[in-house]
Phi, psi and omega in degrees: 000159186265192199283321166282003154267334152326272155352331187060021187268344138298132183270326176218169150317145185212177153294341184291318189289336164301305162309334174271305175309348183234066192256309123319056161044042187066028165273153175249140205320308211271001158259358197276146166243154194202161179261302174260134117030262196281344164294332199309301216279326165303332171262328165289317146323298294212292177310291098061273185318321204300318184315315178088022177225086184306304193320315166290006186305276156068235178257000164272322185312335182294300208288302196317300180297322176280336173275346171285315177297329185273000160305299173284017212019078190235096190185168350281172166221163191234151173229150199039062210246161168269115176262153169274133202071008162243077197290177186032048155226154183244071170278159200322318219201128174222136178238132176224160199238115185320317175274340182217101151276138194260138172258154154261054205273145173236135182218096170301321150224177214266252162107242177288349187257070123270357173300304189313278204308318188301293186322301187298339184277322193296304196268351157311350170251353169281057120233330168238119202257344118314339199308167173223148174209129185269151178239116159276129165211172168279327187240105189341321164306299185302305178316327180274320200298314181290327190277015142302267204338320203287330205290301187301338201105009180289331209228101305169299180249314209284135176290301176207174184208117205258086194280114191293007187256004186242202186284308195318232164037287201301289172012270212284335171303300166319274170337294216286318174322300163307002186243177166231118200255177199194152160336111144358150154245150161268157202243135132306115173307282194253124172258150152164194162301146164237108162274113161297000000 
């Protein structure tokens, strides 16, 4: 098996998870060496571009983002998670802290889906009202043109948007250090006396 079903950040092999472990000259995530955040994310893009397989971009940037937090220890986080009272949405990457759960949405590039993640963000903060949530992406352009938008009020839930080719990555990497996360409690939909 490759490293991210070792690792439990894969549940099984895949073709996405082949392209990434062997992304990178037989080195494995938990071997690379790197300074920065964004160097991380630079040498595995960087691979990634060579490789010549658009279709996965993607879901290896997802990979790419989860061996970066677990690298930093920034864990645990759940991917692709379901919040409770917050229906139809699967966000990408969720860390979470009782008082502030942190999002993740990753988009390798923006055009239109910073709409989704603004949506996904509106409503995890119409139920957790401190929570924070980042738009992750590859693409520079786009980032800057939407975090105008954060600035005017246009964009409405996403806190910031984080361009994975910049300072932004080491940033949002710091921060996310400083806090502290832990395993979901279960929520009771309804408390009270329960009469039968």
């Amino acid at each position: 098996m490759g490293e991210l079903v070792n690792q439990g950040i894969a549940k099984k092999e895949s073709t996405t998870t082949q392209l990434f472990d062997n992304l990178i000259n037989g080195q494995t995530f938990m071997s690379i060496e790197y300074k920065t955040p964004q160097e991380y994310v630079q040498k595995y893009w960087t691979a990634l571009e060579k490789a010549n397989r658009p279709t996965l971009h993607g879901n290896v940037f997802e990979y790419i983002i989860y061996t970066l937090l677990y690298r930093e220890g920034i864990k645990p986080f759940y991917t692709q998670a379901q919040v409770a009272f917050v229906p139809n949405v699967n966000f990408d990457t969720l860390l979470y802290n009782r008082a502030i759960p942190v999002s993740l949405s990753l988009k390798t590039s923006l055009r239109e889906r910073y709409k989704q993640a603004d949506l996904e963000a509106v409503a995890l903060k119409y139920i957790y009202r401190r929570s924070k949530c980042y738009l992750l992406t590859m693409d520079t352009h786009e980032a800057n043109v939407q975090k105008a938008k954060i600035q005017s009020g246009d964009i409405m839930g996403l806190d910031e948007i984080i361009d994975c080719n910049s300072e932004d990555i080491n940033q949002l990497v710091s921060n996310l250090k400083t806090m502290s996360f832990s395993t979901s409690v279960k929520i009771d939909a309804v408390r009270g006396n329960l009469i039968q």
